[in-house]
C-alpha positions in Angstrom: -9.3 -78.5 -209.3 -7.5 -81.7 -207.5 -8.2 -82.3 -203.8 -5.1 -84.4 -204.0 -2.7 -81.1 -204.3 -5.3 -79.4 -201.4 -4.1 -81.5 -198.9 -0.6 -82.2 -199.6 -0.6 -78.4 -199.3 -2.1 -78.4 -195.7 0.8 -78.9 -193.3 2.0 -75.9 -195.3 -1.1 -73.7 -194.9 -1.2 -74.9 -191.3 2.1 -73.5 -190.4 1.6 -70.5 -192.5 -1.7 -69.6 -190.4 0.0 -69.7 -187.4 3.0 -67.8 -188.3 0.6 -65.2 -189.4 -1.4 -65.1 -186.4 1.6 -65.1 -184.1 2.7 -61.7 -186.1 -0.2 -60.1 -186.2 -1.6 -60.7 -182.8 1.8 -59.3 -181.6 2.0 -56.1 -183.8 -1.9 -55.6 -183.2 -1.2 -55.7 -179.2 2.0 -53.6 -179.7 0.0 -51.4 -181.9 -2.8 -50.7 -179.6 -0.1 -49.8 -176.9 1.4 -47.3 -179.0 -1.5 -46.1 -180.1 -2.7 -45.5 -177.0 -0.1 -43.5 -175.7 0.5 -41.6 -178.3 -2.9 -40.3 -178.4 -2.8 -39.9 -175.0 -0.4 -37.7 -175.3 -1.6 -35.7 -178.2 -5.0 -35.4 -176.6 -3.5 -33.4 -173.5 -1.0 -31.8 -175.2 2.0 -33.2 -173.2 5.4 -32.7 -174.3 6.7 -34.7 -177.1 3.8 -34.3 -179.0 5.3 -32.5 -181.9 7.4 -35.6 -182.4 4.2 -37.8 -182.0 2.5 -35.8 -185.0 5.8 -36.1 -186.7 5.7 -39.8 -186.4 2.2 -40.2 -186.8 2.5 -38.3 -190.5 5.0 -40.4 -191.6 3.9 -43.7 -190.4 0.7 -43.1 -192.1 1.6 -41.4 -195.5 4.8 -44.2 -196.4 3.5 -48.4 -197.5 4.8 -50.9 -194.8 6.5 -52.4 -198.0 9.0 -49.3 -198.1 9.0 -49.5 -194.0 10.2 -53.4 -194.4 12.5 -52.4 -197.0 14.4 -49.4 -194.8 14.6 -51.6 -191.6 15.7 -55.0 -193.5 17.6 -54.3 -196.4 18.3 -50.6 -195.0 19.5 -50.7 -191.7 22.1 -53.5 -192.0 24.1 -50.6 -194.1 24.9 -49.2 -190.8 25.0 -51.9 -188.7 21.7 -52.6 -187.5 20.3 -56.5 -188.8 17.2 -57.4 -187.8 15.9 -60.8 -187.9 13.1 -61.1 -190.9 9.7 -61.5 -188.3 11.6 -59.2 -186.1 11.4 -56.6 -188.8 8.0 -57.6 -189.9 6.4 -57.1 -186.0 8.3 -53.9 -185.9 7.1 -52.7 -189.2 3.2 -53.2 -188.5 3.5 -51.6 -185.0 5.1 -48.7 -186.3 2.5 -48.4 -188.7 -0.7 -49.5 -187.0 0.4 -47.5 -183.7 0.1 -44.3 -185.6 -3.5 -45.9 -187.0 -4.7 -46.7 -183.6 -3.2 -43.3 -182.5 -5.8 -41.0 -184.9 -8.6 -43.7 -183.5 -8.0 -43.6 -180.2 -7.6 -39.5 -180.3 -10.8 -39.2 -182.2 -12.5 -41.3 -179.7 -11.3 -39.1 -176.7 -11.9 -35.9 -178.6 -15.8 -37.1 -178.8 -16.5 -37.4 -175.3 -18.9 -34.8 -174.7 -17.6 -31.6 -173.1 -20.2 -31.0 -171.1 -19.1 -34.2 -169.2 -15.3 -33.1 -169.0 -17.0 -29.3 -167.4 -19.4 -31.0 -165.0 -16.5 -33.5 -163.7 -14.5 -30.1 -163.1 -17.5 -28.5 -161.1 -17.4 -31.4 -158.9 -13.4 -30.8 -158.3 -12.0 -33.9 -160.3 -8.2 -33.5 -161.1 -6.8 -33.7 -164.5 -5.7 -37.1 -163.9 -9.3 -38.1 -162.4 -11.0 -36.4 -165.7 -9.1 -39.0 -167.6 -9.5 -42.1 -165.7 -13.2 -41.8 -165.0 -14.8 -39.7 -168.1 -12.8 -39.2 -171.1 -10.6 -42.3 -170.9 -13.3 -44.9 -171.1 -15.8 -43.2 -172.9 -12.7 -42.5 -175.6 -12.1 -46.3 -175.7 -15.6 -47.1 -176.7 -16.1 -44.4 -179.4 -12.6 -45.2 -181.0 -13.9 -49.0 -181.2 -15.4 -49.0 -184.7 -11.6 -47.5 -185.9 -9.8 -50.0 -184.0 -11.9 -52.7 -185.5 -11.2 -51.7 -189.3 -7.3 -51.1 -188.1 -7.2 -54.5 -186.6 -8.6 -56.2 -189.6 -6.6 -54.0 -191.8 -3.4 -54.8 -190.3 -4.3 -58.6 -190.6 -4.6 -58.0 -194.1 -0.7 -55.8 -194.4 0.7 -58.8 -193.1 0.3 -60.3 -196.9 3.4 -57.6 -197.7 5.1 -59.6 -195.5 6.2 -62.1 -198.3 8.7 -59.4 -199.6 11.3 -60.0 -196.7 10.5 -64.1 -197.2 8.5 -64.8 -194.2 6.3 -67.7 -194.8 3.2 -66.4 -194.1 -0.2 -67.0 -196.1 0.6 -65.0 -199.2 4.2 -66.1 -199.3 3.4 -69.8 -198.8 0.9 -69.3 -201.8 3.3 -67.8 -204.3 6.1 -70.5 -203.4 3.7 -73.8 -203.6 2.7 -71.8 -206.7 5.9 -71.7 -208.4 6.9 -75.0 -207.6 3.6 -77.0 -208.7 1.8 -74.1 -211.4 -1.4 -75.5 -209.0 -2.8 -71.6 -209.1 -6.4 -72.1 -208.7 -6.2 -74.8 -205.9 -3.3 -72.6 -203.3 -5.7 -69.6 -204.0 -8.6 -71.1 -202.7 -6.4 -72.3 -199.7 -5.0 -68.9 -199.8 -8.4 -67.3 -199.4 -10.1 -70.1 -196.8 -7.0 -68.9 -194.9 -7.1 -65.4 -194.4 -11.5 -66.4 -194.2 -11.0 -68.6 -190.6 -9.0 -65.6 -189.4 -10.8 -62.5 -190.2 -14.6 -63.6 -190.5 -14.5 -64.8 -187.0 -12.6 -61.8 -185.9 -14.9 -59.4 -187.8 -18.0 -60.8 -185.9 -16.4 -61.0 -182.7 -15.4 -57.0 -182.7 -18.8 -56.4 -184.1 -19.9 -58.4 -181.1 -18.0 -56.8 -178.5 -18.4 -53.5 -180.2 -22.4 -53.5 -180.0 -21.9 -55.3 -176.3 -19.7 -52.2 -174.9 -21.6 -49.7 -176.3 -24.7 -50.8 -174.5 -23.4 -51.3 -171.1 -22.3 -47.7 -171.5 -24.9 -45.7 -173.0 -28.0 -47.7 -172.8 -28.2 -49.2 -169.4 
């Protein structure tokens, strides 16, 4: 192991973490939207949701590597280039939306329906139903799903290094190849991705156990 190839590496590793937290925090967020509406929408039934299911099938049962392939090697066939962490954002939303969309929907399918009846007796609308009983209670029973989906959507962005974006992995296997310095860029490799989802893993578990008792136990 030499320290000396460690930190000749860092202002590599540096920019590599922050490429892949930019891309990640902004295909998580995008994510969550989708996900969001999507199950929204499946949950009442609104129109569309066919296509929603549709999307939702496919997103989940096809690897983000062959999604990065079709959008950056495919697309450009027919006219359509997309810039390399273009692609690689619009690859993990498509996929984590339609994760986030089966935990979100699970989360509003547990709200209890003797809540949902008892807010009809008292003459809430459809809309009210949503906004005060099954929306928020939905968000906090989906939060252990949206946890793992966040931390496994940090981790996708490894398949990243296919379409050359220099995030963690890719930075590994170039440094890699030019120095045959395996053991020390692994380790570096692995502190990496360690700052970013340690921290994060407490911090949902946190918030998770936080949310849950303001709801239910108080």
């Amino acid at each position: 192991m030499s320290w000396e190839y460690i930190q000749q590496a860092e202002p590599e590793y540096i920019k590599a973490f922050w490429l892949t937290l930019k891309l990640s925090s902004v295909g998580i967020v995008g994510a969550i939207i989708i996900g969001i509406v999507t199950a929204f929408v499946n949950y009442h039934k609104l129109p569309g949701r066919r296509g929603i299911i549709t999307y939702v099938e496919i997103a989940r049962n096809t690897p983000l590597l062959i999604q990065l392939f079709f959008i950056y090697y495919g697309l450009p066939s027919i006219g359509i280039k997309i810039p390399a962490e273009e692609t690689a954002i619009i690859g993990l939303i498509f996929l984590g939306g339609a994760y986030m969309s089966e935990a979100f929907l699970g989360g509003l399918k547990s709200v209890p329906k003797v809540q949902i009846e008892s807010g009809r007796v008292i003459g809430l609308s459809a809309w009210q139903l949503s906004r005060y009983i099954i929306f928020p209670q939905g968000i906090v029973f989906s939060l252990p799903s949206l946890a793992a989906n966040i931390i496994f959507l940090i981790k996708e962005t490894s398949i990243f290094t296919v379409i050359a974006i220099p995030e963690i992995t890719n930075t590994t296997l170039d440094l890699i190849g030019q120095n045959y310095r395996t053991n020390e860029y692994l380790l570096m490799m692995i502190i990496s991705y360690a700052i970013i989802l340690i921290p994060l893993s407490l911090l949902l578990s946190w918030i998770e156990g936080r949310v849950r008792y303001a709801n239910f136990d108080n």
